[in-house]
N, C-alpha and C positions, 0 to 999 in steps of 0.2 A: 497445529503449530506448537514448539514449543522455544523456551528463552533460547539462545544462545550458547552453549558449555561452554564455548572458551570465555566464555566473562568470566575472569576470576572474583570481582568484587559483589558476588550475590545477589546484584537489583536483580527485580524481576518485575514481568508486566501484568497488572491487575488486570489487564481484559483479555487473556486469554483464555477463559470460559466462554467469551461471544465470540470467538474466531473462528469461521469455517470459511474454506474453499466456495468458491461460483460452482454451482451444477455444473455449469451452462457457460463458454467463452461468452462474457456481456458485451453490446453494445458493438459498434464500428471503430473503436479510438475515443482519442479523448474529445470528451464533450465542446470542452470550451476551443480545443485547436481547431475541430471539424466545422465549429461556427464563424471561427476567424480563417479558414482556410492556410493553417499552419502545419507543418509536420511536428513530429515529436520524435524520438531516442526508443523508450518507453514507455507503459502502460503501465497503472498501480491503480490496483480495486479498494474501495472504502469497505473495510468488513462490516461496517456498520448500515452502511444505505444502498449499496454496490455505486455508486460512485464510480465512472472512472475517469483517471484524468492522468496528466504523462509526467514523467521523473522532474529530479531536478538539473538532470542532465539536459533537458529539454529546453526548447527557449522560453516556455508559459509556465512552465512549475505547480502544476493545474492540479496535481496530488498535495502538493503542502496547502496550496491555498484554501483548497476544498477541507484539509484539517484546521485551517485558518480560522476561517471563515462558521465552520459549523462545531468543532471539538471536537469529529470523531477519531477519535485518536489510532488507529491502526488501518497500514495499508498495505497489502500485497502485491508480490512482484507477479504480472499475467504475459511473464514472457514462460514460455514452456521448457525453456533451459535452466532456469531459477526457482529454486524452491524456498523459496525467506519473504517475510515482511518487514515491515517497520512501525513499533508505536514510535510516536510522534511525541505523544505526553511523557512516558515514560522515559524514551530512547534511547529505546532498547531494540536490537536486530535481533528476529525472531529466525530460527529454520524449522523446517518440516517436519514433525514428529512421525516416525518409521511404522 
């Protein structure tokens, strides 16, 4: 992953030394919908625990809360048509380093 180029204003995200891709697609969906028998939009991986939990486009918003909730600040989009994440602390939209 790296920051963003079209940001003109120079922030950048201090954990992108811990960020890597899943091997492995994780999991069935998001944890907390699959227990509430809810659907979701989206899927976003915790780079930090693999975490996964659904957008905020969703109706549980199960990826902000899980950065809520614990501070790991970045999460990846696990649709296979998107190559970007999101820190949360920073935020800042990350894309995919070629």
């Amino acid at each position: 992953m790296a920051p963003d180029p079209g940001r003109p204003d120079g922030r950048a995200c201090s954990h992108l030394p811990q960020v890597a891709r899943p091997l492995r697609p994780p999991g069935d969906g998001c944890e907390e919908c699959l227990a509430r028998g809810w659907t979701w939009s989206r899927l976003r991986w915790c780079a930090t625990c693999g975490h996964v939990g659904c957008c905020d486009s969703s109706r549980g918003r199960h990826a902000y809360g899980h950065y809520a909730a614990s501070g790991h600040p970045v999460a990846l989009s696990l649709d296979p048509r998107e190559g970007w994440g999101w820190c949360f602390e920073d935020e800042l939209f990350l894309t995919e380093s070629p």
